[in-house]
C-alpha positions in Angstrom: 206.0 180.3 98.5 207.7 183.4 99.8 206.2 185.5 96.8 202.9 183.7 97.6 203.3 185.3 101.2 204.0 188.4 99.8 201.2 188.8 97.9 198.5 187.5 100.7 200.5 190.8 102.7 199.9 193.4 99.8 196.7 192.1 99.5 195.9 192.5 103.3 196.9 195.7 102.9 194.3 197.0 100.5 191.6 198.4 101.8 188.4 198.5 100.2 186.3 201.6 98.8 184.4 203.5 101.1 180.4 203.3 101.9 179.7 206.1 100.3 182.1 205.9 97.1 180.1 202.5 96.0 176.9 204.5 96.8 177.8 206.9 94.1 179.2 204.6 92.0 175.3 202.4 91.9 173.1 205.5 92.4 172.8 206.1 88.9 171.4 202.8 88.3 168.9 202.8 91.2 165.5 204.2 91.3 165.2 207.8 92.4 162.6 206.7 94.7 164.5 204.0 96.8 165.1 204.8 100.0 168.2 206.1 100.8 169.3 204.1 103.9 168.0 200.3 102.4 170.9 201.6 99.7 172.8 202.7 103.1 172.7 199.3 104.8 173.4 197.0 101.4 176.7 198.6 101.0 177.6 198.5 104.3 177.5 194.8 104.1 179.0 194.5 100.9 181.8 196.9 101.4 182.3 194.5 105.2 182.7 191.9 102.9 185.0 192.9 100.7 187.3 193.9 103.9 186.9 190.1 105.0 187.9 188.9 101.4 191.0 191.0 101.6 192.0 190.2 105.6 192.1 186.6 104.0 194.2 187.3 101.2 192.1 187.8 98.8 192.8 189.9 95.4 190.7 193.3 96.0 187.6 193.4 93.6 187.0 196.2 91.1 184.7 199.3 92.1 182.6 198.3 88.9 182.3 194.8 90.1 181.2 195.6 93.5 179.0 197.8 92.1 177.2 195.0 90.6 176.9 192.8 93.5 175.4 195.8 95.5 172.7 196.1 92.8 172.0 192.0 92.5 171.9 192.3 96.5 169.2 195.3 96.1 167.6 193.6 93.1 167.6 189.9 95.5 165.2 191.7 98.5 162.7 192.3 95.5 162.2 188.4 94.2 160.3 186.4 95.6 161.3 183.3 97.5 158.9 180.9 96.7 160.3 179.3 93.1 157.2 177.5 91.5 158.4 174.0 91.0 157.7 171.2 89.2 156.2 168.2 91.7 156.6 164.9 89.4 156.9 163.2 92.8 153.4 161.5 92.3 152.2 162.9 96.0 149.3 165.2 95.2 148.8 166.8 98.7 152.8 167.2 98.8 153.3 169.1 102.6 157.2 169.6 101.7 156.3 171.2 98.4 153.1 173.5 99.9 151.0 170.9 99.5 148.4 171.4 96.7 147.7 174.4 94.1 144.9 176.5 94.6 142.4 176.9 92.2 142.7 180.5 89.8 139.6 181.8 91.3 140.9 181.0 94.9 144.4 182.9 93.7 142.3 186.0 91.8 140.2 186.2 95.4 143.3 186.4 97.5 145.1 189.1 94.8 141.7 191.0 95.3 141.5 191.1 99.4 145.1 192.0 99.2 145.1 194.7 96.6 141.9 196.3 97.6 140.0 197.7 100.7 137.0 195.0 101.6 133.9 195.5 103.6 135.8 192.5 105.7 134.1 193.7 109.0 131.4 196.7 107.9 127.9 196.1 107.5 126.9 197.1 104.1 123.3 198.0 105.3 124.2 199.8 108.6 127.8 200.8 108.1 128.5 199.4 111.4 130.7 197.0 112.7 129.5 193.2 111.3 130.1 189.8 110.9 134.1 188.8 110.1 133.5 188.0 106.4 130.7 185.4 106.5 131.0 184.3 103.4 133.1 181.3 103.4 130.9 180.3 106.6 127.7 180.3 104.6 129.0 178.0 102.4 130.2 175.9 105.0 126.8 175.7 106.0 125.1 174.9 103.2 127.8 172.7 102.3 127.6 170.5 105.4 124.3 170.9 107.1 126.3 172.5 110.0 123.9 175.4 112.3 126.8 177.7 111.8 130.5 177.7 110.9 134.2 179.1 112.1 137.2 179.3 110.0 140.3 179.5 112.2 144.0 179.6 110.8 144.5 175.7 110.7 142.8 172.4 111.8 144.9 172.4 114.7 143.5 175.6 116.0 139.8 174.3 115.0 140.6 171.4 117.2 142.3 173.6 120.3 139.2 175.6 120.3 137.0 172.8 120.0 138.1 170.9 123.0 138.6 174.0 125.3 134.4 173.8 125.0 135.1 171.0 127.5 136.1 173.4 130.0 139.0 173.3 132.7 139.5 169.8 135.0 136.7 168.9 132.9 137.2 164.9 131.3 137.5 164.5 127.5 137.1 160.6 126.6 139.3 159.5 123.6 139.7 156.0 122.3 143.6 154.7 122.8 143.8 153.9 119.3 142.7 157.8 118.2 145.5 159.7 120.6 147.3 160.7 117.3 150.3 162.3 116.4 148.5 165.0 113.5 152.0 166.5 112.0 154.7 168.7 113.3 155.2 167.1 116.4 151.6 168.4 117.7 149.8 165.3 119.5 146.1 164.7 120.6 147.5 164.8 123.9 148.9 167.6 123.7 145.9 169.5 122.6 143.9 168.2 125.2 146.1 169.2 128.6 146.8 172.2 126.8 143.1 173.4 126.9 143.0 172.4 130.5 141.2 169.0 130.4 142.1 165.8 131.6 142.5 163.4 128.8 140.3 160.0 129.8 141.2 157.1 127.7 139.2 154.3 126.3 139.5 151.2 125.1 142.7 149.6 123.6 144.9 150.8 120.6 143.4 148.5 118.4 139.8 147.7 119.6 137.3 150.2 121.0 133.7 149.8 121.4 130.7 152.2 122.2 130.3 150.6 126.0 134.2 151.5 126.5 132.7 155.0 126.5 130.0 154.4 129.3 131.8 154.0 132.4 133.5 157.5 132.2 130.7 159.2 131.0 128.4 157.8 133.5 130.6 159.0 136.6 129.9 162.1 135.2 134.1 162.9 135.0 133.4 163.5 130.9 131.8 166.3 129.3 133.3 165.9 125.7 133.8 162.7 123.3 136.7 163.1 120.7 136.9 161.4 117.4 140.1 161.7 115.6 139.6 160.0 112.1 143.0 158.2 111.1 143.8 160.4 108.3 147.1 160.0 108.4 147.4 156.4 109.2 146.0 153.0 108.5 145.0 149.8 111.3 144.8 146.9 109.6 143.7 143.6 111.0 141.9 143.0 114.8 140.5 146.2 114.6 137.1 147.8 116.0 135.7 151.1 116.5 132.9 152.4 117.7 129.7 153.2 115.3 129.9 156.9 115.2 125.9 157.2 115.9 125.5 154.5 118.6 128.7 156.7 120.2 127.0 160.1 119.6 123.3 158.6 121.0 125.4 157.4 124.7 127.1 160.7 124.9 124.2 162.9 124.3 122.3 160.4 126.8 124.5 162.0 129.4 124.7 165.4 128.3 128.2 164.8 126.6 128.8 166.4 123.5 130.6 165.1 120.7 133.6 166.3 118.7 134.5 164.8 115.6 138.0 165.9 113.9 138.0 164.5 111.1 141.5 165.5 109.6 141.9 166.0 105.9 137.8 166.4 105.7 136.8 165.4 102.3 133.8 166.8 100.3 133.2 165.1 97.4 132.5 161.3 97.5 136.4 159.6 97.3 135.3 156.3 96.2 134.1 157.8 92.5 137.9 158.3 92.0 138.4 155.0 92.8 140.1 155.7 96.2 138.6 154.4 99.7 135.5 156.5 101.3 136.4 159.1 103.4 134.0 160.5 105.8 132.2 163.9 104.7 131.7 166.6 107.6 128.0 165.9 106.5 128.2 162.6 107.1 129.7 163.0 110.3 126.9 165.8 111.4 124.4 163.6 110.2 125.8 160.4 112.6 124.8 163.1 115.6 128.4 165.4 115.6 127.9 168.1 117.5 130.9 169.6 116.3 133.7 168.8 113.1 136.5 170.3 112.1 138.7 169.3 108.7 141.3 171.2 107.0 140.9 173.7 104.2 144.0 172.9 102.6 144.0 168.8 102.2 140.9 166.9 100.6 139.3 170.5 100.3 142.0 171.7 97.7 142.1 175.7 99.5 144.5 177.6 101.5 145.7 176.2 104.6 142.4 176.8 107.7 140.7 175.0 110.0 137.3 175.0 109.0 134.3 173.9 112.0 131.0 173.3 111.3 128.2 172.1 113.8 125.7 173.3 116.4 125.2 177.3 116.3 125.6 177.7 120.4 128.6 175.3 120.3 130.0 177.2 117.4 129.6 180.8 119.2 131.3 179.8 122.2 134.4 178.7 120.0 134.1 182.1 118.3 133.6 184.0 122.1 137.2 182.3 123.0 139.7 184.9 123.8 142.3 182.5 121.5 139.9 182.3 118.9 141.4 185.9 118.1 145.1 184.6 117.9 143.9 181.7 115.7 141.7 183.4 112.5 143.0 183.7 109.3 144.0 187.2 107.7 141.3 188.7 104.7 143.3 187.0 101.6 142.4 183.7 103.2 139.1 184.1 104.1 138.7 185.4 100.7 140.5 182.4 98.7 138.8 179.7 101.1 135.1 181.8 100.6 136.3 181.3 96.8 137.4 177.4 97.0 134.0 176.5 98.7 132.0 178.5 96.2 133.4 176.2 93.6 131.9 173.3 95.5 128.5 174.8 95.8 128.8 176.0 92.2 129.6 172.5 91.1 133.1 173.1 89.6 134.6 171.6 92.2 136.3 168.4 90.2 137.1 170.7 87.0 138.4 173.7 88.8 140.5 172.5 92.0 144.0 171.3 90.9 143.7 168.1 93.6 140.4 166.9 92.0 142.0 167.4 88.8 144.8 165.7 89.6 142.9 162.8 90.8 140.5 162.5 88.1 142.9 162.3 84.9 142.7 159.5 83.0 145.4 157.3 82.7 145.3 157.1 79.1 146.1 160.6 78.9 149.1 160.4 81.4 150.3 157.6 79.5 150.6 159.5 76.2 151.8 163.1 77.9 154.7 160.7 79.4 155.6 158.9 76.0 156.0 161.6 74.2 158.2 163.2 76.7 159.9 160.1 76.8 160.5 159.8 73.3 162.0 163.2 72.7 164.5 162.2 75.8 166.1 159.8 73.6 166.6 155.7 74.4 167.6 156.7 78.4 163.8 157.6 78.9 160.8 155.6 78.8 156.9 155.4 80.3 155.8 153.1 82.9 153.5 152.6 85.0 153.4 153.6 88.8 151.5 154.4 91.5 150.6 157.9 92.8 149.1 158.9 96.2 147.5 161.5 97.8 149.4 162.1 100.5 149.4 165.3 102.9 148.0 163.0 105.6 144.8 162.2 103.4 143.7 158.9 102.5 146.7 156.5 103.9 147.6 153.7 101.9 145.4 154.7 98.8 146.8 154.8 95.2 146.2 155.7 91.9 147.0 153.8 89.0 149.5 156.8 87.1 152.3 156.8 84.3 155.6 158.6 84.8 158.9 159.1 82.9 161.7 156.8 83.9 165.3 158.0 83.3 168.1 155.6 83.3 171.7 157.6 84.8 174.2 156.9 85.8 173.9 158.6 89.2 170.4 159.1 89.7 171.1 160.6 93.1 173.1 163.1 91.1 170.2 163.8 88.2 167.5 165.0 91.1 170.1 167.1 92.8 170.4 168.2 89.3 167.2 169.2 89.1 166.4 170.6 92.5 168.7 173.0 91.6 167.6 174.2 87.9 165.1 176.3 86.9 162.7 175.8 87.4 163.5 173.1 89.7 162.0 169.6 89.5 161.3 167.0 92.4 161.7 163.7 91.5 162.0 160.3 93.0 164.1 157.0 92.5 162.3 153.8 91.9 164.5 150.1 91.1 167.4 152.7 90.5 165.8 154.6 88.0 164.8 158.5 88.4 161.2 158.5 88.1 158.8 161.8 87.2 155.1 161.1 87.8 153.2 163.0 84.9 149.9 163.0 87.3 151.5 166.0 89.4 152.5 167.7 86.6 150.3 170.2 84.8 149.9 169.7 81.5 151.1 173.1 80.5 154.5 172.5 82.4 155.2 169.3 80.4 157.6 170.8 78.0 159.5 172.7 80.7 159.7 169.1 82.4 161.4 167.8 79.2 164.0 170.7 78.7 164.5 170.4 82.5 165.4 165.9 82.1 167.1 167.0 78.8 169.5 169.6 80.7 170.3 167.6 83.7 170.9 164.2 81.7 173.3 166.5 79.0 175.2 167.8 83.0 174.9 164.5 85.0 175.8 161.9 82.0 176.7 164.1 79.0 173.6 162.9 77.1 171.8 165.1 74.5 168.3 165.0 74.2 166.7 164.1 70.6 165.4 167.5 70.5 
């Protein structure tokens, strides 16, 4: 003990190099063109670390070994944080994991815009000042039927802009059973006194009809009717809404207009996947919207934006708002969502965008990817069958029929911490007390890194060996 104490007191007495004496120790392994004082500041913290180590009683580390952790400190600031993982969670639109892929020529459009100068506000014709990048809008047009189109930052911002149109003290009707909590906290609510309106409710939370809506708007005390499609939740039993054009025919009648949000915003048709219909921004235009607004990052399979479509004057005065500034998107996502709707009106859409390609495989072919990987894992691994879902607050309560690897440990809580933590790392879930890894969320190309990965963990977690 008393040599113990002795030591901890020699060691408190060290004290460590000097700032510049690492410097000159790690400048030959740094490039000549690295800025001085980012070398400056990292060994600054490491040599204020070191000092910690040894006012604790820490042994002093070596001048070489230092060294080395200044360069993996330098070396850190250059990686990026965003490890691709491997979602064999079975939720397609996963928000925790960045929600869904986006397609290669999305990903080559963004790498373009960011690399490169763009004509992003210059009139090709004129050289002048022009148009924000109209691109993506145009296909929103011709996608939709919309008079014109806005992309703003998220759906959120699409809505906040749309219900500002309403205009301050100004009454927005909503049905009870539409005043929504959409994600992060953010409520329909919310939105609405945030714009400066006064939210008038209609209805109850389970039934609303299209004469709960006349009262309000024949006082005059109404100049918008919201929609909020529940895209993130289901009502089941004694249930009624309102027909979206007999609603849309009463509020025009009284000079009202009509905002639909309609959420995730698919559009292709849903039920050729086998999953429930969701309503299309077409749709929804057609049934006498004056304005929708989805997301370009559910259903749509792009970057995260709010994308609007409707009537041109409506539309311009969104785009006039002095927010509307603080809610578009940068030129890399303008240019990956102009490239994820160009798929749609190219017809790639189901072959090309990783959701709808997610969706669509066949369960045959799941079922063979995960018995083979099953196989190779040895008799603690087999295929069965599950259910995936779409998730990302898109279709609620929908499923796919899927196939995914079951693992039998003997800590399964252990084997997907495991695997959070490898590389790459894998995201699992537990099912009757077996790890489960859905194959449908996992690209067919990653399949064998999703064996070694099980293999590895299983050989940490229960000391098994893999047949391979």
């Amino acid at each position: 003990m008393v040599a113990e104490r002795a030591s901890t007191r020699a060691h408190a007495n060290v004290r460590p190099p000097s700032v510049e004496r690492l410097m000159a120790a790690v400048r030959p392994r740094r490039p000549a063109e690295q800025d001085h004082d980012a070398i400056l500041a990292a060994a600054r913290e490491i040599v204020a670390g070191e000092r910690e180590r040894l006012a604790a009683g820490d042994p002093p580390t070596s001048l070489a070994l230092l060294g080395d952790h200044l360069v993996a400190r330098l070396d850190s600031w250059l990686v990026s944080p965003a490890a691709p993982t491997i979602n064999a969670t079975g939720v397609i639109v996963h928000t925790n994991l960045g929600r869904a892929p986006w397609p290669e020529e999305a990903i080559a459009a963004a790498a373009a815009a960011a690399r490169d100068y763009l004509l992003l506000e210059i009139d090709p014709t004129t050289g002048r000042r022009g148009a924000r990048l109209r691109l993506a809008e145009d296909h929103l047009v011709a996608l939709t039927g919309g008079d014109d189109a806005l992309v703003t930052n998220n759906n959120a911002a699409a809505l906040g802009l749309a219900v500002a149109l309403a205009g301050r003290g100004r009454g927005i009707a909503v049905s009870r059973g539409e005043l929504v909590e959409i994600g992060g906290g953010v409520r329909i609510p919310d939105i609405i006194r945030r714009a400066g309106a006064k939210l008038v409710e209609v209805g109850t939370t389970n039934r609303t009809r299209v004469a709960d809506f006349e009262p309000p708007l024949t006082d005059g005390m109404v100049t918008i009717v919201l929609r909020v499609h529940p895209s993130n939740f289901r009502q089941e039993g004694f249930v009624e809404t309102p027909d979206p054009t007999a609603l849309a025919e009463l509020a025009h009648r009284h000079g009202a207009i009509v905002v639909d949000d309609l959420g995730s915003g698919a559009l292709l048709a849903t039920e050729r996947f086998g999953l429930a219909h969701e309503p299309t921004p077409r749709e929804r235009l057609a049934a006498g919207a004056d304005i929708v607004s989805f997301s370009g990052d559910k259903l749509v399979g792009g970057p995260q934006a709010g994308l609007v479509v409707g009537r041109a004057d409506l539309v311009a005065r969104m785009r006039r708002d002095p927010l509307a500034r603080a809610m578009r998107p940068d030129k890399v996502t303008l240019a990956a969502v102009a490239a994820t709707l160009g798929l749609y009106r190219a017809g790639l859409a189901e072959t090309s965008i990783p959701i709808w390609r997610t969706i669509g495989r066949p369960v045959e072919e799941l079922r063979k990817r995960a018995t083979a990987i099953a196989l190779e894992l040895g008799p603690r691994a087999s295929a069965i069958d599950v259910r995936s879902t779409v998730g990302g607050g898109s279709l609620p309560g929908e499923t796919l029929p899927s196939v995914a690897v079951a693992i039998r440990s003997a800590s399964p809580d252990r084997l997907l911490a495991a695997l959070r933590g490898g590389t790459p790392p894998v995201i699992g879930r537990i099912e009757d007390g077996q790890a489960v890894f859905d194959v449908r969320t996992v690209e067919p190309d990653d399949d064998d890194a999703l064996r070694d990965a099980l293999g590895s963990a299983l050989a940490i977690v229960d000391g098994v060996t893999s047949r391979g």
